[in-house]
C-alpha positions as CSV (number, residue, x, y, z in Angstrom):
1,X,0.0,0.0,0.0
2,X,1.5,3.1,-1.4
3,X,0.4,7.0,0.6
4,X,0.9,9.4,-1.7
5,X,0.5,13.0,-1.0
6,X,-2.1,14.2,-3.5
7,X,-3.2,17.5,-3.0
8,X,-6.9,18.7,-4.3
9,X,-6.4,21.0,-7.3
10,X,-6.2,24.8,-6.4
11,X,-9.3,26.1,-7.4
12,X,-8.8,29.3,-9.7
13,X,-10.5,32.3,-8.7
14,X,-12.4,33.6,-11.3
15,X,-14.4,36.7,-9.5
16,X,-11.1,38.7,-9.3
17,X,-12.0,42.3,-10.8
18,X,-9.8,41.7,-14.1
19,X,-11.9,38.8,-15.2
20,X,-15.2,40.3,-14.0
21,X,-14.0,43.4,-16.7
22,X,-12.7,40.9,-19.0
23,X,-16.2,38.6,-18.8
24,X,-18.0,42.0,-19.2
25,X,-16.2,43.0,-22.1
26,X,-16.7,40.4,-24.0
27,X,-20.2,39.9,-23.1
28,X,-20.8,43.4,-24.8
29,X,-19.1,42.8,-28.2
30,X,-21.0,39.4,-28.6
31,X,-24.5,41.4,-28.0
32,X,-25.6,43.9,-30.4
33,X,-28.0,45.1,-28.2
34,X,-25.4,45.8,-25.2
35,X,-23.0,47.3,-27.9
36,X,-25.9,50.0,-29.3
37,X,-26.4,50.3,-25.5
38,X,-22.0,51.1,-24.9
39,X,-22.1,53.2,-28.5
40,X,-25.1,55.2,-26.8
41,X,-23.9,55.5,-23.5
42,X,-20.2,57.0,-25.1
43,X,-21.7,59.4,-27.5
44,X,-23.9,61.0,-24.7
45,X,-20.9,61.2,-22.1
46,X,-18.4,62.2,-25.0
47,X,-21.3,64.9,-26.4
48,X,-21.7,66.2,-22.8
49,X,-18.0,66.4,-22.3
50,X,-16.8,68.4,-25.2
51,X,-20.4,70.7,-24.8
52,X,-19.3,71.6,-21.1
53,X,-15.5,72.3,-22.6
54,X,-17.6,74.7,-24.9
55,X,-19.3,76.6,-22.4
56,X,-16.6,76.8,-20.0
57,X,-14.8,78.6,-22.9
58,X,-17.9,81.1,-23.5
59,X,-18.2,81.9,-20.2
60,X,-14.5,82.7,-19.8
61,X,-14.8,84.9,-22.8
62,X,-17.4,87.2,-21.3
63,X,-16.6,90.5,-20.4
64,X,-17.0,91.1,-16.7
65,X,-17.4,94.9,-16.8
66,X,-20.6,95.0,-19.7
67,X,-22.8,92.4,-18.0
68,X,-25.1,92.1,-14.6
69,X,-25.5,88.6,-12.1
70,X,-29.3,88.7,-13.8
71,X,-27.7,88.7,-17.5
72,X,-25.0,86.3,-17.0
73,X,-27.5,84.1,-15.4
74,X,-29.8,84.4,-18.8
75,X,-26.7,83.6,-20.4
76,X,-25.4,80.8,-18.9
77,X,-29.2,79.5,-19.2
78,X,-29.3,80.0,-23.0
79,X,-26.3,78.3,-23.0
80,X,-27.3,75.0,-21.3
81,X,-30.6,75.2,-23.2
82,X,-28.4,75.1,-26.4
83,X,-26.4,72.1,-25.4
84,X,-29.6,70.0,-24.2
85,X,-31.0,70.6,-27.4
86,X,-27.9,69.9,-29.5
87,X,-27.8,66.2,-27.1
88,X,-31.1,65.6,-27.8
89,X,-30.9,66.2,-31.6
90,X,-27.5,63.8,-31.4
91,X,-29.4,61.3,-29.5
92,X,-32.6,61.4,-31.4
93,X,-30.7,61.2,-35.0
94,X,-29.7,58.0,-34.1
95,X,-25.9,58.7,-35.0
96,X,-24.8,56.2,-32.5
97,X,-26.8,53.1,-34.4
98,X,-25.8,54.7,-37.6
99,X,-21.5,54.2,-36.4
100,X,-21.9,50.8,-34.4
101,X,-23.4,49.7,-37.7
102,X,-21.6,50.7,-40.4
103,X,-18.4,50.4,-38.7
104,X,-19.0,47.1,-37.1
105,X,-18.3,46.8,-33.2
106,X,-14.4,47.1,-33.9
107,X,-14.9,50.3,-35.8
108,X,-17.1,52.1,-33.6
109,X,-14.8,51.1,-30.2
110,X,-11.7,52.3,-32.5
């Protein structure tokens, strides 16, 4: 009778956050529905992004000595009335389905 010491496999551990992102990832370019989901979810951050960058840059570019609290408040409210629209418009055009499927899920991630 021979003892040997066999030792139960080490179990992998497969909830570490790297394959949780990994799983996810993956899960998203096999669906079409979770990639128009990602492509709309990036245009609306991106769009919002570059719009704040905008108005930041108008705002800077007023001239403190010409204008009152009550004007630069009118001003600042045409201004986010503007970029909600413009959003909207992008979101309602459907430009995000339009990339994700003519450029395929590679193209519109590039």
């Amino acid at each position: 009778n021979t003892t040997s010491n066999t030792q139960p496999p080490t179990e992998v551990d497969d909830n570490t956050f790297t394959q949780r992102l990994l799983r996810g990832i993956t899960t998203i370019l096999k669906s079409r529905l979770l990639m128009a989901i990602f492509t709309y979810n990036a245009l609306f951050a991106s769009t919002t992004v570059l719009l704040s960058f905008q108005r930041a840059e108008l705002v800077a570019n007023r001239n403190p000595n010409a204008t009152t609290v009550a004007a630069d408040t009118a001003f600042l409210a045409k201004i986010n009335m503007a970029s909600s629209m413009a959003v909207f418009t992008m979101q309602a055009s459907g430009v995000g389905a339009i990339i994700a499927q003519s450029l395929g899920p590679q193209g519109s991630l590039a």
